[in-house]
N, C-alpha and C positions, 0 to 999 in steps of 0.2 A: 677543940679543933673547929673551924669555922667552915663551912660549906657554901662551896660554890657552883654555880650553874653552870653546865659545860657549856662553851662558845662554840657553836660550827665554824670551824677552819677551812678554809680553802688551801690550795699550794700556790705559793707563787716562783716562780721558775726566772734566776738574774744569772746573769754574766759577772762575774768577779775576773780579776790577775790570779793567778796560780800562785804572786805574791801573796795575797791576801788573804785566800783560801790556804796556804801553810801557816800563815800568822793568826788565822781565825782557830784551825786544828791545835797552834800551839797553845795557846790562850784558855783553848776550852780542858785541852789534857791536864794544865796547871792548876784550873779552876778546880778541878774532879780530885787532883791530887792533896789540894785544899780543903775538902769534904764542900766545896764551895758551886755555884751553877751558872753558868755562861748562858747564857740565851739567845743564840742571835735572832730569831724569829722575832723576838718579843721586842728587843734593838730596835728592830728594822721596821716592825709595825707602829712603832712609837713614832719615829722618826716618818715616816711616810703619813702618820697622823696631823702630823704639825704641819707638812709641806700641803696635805691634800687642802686643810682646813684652809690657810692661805688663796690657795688657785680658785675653790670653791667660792671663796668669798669675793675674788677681782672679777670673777664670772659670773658672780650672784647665782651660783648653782643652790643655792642653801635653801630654797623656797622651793625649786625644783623638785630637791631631793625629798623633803617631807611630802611633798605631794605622793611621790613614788612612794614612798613607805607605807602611805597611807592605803592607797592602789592595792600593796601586796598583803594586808595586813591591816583590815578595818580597828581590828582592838589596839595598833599600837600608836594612833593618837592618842591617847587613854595615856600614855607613859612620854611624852615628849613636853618639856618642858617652854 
């Protein structure tokens, strides 16, 4: 079994259709009924990964951000590539 380091989560709180949120419950019930896991979190973090990195980079936020990391967390230059 391989082990991993818990990630601190936040919530983050969207507006969906009541379409989509009965098509995301069905999805997930079929998944479960599969011995199988639907993740929307994990989905939605991915996906907002790709778009952040994008906006970041038209903005040149990317220099920014290390700085800020830097600020909260003297040791996590040490680990940024």
């Amino acid at each position: 079994m391989l082990l991993k380091k818990k990630e601190e989560k936040v919530s983050l709180n969207i507006k969906i259709s009541k379409d989509m949120d009965l098509r995301l419950k069905r999805a997930r019930m079929a998944a479960r009924e599969q011995d199988l896991m639907f993740n929307v979190s994990k989905e939605v973090e991915l996906f907002l990964e790709k778009k952040l990195k994008k906006v970041e980079k038209s903005l040149s936020l990317n220099d920014e951000i290390k700085e800020n990391l830097n600020e909260l967390n003297p040791l996590s230059k040490h680990w940024q590539t």
